[in-house]
PAFIPA-497696 format. One record per residue (C-alpha): residue number from 1; residue in three letters; x, y, z. Coordinates in nm, 2 decimals. Example, Ala and Ser with C-alpha at 12.3 -4.5 7.8 and 13.67 -1.06 7.14 Angstrom:
+-----+---------+--------+--------+--------+
! num ! residuo !     px !     py !     pz !
+-----+---------+--------+--------+--------+
!   1 !     Ala !   1.23 !  -0.45 !   0.78 !
!   2 !     Ser !   1.37 !  -0.11 !   0.71 !
+-----+---------+--------+--------+--------+
end
This chain:
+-----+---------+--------+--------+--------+
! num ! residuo !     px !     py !     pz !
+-----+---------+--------+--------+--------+
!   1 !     Unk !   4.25 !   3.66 !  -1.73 !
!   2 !     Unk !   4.46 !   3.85 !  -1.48 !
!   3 !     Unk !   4.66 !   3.70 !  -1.22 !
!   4 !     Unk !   4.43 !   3.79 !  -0.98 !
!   5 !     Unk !   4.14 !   3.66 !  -1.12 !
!   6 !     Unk !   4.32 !   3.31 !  -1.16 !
!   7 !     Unk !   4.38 !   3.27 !  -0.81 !
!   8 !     Unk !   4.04 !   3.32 !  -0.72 !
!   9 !     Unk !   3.91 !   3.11 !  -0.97 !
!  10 !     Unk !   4.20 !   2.84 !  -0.83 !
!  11 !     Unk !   4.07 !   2.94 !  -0.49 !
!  12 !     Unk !   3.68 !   2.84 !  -0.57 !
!  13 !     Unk !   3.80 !   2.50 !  -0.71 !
!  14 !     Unk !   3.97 !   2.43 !  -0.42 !
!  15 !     Unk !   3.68 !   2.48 !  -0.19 !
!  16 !     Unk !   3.48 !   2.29 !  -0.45 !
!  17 !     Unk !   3.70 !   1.98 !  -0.40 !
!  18 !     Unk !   3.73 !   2.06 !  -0.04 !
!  19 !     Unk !   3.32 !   2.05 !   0.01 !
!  20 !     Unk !   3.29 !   1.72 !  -0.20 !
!  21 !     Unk !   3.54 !   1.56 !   0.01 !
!  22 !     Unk !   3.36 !   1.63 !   0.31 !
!  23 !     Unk !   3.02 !   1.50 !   0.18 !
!  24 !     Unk !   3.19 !   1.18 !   0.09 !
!  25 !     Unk !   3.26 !   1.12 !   0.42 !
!  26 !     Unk !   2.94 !   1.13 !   0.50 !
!  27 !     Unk !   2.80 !   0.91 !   0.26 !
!  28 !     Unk !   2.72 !   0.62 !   0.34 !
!  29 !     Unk !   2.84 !   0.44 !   0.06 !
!  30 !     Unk !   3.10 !   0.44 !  -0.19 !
!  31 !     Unk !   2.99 !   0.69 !  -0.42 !
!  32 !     Unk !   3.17 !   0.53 !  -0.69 !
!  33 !     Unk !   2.94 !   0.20 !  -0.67 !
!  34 !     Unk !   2.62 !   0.40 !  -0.68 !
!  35 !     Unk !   2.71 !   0.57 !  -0.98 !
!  36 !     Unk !   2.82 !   0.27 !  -1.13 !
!  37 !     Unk !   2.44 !   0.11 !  -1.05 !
!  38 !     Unk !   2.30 !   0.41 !  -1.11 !
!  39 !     Unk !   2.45 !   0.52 !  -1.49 !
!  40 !     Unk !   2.35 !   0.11 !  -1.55 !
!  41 !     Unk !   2.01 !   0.21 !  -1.54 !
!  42 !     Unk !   2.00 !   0.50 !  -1.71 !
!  43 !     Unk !   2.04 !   0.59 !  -2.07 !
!  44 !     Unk !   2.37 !   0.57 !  -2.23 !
!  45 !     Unk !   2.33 !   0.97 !  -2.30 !
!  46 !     Unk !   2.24 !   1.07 !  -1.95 !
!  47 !     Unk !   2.48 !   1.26 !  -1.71 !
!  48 !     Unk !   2.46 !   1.28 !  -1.31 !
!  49 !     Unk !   2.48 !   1.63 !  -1.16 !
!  50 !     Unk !   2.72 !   1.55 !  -0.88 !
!  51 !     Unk !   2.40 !   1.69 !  -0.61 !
!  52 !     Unk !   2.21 !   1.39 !  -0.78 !
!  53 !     Unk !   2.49 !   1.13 !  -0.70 !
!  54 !     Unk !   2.52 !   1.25 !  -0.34 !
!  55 !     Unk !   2.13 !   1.31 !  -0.28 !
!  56 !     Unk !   2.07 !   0.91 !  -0.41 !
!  57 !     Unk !   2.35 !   0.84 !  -0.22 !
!  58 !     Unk !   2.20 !   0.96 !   0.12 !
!  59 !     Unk !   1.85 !   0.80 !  -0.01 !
!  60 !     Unk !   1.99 !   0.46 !  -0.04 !
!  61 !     Unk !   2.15 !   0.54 !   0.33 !
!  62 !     Unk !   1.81 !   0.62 !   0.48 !
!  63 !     Unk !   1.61 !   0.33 !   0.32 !
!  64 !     Unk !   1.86 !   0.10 !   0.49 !
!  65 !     Unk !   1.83 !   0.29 !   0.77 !
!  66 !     Unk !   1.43 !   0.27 !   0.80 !
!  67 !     Unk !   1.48 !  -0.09 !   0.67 !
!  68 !     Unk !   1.70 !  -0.16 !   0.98 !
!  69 !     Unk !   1.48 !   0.01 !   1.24 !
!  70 !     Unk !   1.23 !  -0.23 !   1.13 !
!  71 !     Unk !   1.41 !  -0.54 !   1.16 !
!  72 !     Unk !   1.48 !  -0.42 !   1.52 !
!  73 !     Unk !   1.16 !  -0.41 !   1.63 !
!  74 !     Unk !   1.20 !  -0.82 !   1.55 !
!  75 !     Unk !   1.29 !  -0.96 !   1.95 !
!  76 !     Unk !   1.51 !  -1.27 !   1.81 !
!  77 !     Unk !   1.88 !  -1.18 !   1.77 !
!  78 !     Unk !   1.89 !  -1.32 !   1.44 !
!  79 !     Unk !   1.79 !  -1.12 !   1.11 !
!  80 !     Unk !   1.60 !  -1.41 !   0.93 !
!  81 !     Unk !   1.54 !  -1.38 !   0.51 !
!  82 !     Unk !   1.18 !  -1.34 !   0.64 !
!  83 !     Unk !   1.18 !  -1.08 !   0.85 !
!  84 !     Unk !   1.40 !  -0.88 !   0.57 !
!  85 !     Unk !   1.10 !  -0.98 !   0.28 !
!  86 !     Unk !   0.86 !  -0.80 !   0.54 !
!  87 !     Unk !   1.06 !  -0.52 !   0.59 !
!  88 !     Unk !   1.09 !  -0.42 !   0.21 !
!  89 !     Unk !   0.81 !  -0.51 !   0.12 !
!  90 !     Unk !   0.69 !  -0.17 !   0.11 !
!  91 !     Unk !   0.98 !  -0.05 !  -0.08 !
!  92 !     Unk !   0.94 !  -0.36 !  -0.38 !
!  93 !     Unk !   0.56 !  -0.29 !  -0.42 !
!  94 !     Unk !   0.54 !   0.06 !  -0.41 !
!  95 !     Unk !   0.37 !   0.02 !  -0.78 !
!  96 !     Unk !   0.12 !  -0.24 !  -0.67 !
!  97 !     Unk !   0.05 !  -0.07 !  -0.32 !
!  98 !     Unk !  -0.03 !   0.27 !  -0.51 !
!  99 !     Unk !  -0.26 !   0.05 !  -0.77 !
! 100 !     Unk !  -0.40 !  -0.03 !  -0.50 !
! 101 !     Unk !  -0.48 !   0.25 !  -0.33 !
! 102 !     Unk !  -0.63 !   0.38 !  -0.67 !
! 103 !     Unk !  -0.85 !   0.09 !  -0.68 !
! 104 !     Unk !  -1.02 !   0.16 !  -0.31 !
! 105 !     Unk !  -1.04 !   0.55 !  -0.37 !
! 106 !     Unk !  -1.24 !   0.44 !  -0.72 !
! 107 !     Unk !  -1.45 !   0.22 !  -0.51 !
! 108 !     Unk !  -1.48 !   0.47 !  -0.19 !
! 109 !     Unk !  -1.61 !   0.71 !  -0.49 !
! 110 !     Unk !  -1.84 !   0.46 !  -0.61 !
! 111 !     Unk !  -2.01 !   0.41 !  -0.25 !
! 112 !     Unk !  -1.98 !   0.76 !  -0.19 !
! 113 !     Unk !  -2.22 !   0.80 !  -0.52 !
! 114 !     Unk !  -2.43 !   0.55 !  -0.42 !
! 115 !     Unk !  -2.50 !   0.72 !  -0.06 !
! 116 !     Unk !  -2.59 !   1.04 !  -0.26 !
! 117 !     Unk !  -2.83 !   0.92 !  -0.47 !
! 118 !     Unk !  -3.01 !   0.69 !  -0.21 !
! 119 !     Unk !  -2.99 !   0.98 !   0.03 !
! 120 !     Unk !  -3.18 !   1.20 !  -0.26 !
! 121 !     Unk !  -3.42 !   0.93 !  -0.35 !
! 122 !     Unk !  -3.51 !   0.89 !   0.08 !
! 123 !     Unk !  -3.57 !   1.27 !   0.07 !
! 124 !     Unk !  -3.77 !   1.28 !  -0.24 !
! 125 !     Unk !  -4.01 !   0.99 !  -0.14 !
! 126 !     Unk !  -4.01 !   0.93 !   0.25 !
! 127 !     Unk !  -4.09 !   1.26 !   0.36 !
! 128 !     Unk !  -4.13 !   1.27 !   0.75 !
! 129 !     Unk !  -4.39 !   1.51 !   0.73 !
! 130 !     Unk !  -4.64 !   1.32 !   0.47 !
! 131 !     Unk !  -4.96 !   1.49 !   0.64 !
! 132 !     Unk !  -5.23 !   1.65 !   0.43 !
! 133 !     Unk !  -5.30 !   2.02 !   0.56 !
! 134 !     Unk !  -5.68 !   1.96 !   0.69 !
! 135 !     Unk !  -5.85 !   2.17 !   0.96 !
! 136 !     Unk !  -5.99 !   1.98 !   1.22 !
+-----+---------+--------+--------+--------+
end
């Protein structure tokens, strides 16, 4: 490599280290702790792309953030355990709330069948018009 082409590469590191320290600033937490939670619950042979640590990162920060706009919408002064169980609910039972939603879609179907078919069968036997052609 020439002189040249070592500086530049030196260069691009340097704003590489220079942008990451600016998104960690903005994080909203430590991005060491979320790695640490996150590489616990992930294989042993995975590895984080550093977009992936700071993208979870600002995930975590606007789940707390919807999570606190709720609680605000409480009039007491005081954040009860409660009020905090209703707030997350939707974020603990995502599987069971998406169950579900499966579940009333498969009956919605079901009624939806049901309305066809007796909607053919009115068709088919009550016809409004059930007059014999005659002359008078």
């Amino acid at each position: 490599m020439t002189d040249e082409e070592i500086q530049n590469t030196e260069e691009n590191m340097d704003e590489e280290v220079q942008e990451e320290e600016e998104e960690a600033e903005e994080l909203p937490f430590a991005k060491a702790e979320v790695v640490r939670l996150m590489k616990q619950h992930l294989d042993s042979d995975k590895m984080i792309r550093e977009r992936v640590k700071v993208e979870m990162n600002k995930f975590l920060g606007d789940v707390l953030e919807k999570v606190c706009k709720q609680l605000n919408e409480y009039p007491y002064t005081t954040i009860e355990y409660e009020m905090l169980k209703e707030s997350i609910y939707p974020y603990k039972n995502v599987e069971r709330i998406n169950e579900e939603k499966e579940r009333i879609l498969k009956h919605l179907d079901a009624i939806k069948a049901d309305c066809d078919a007796l909607s053919l069968d009115v068709r088919r036997t009550l016809k409004l018009k059930d007059v014999e052609d005659t002359v008078y």
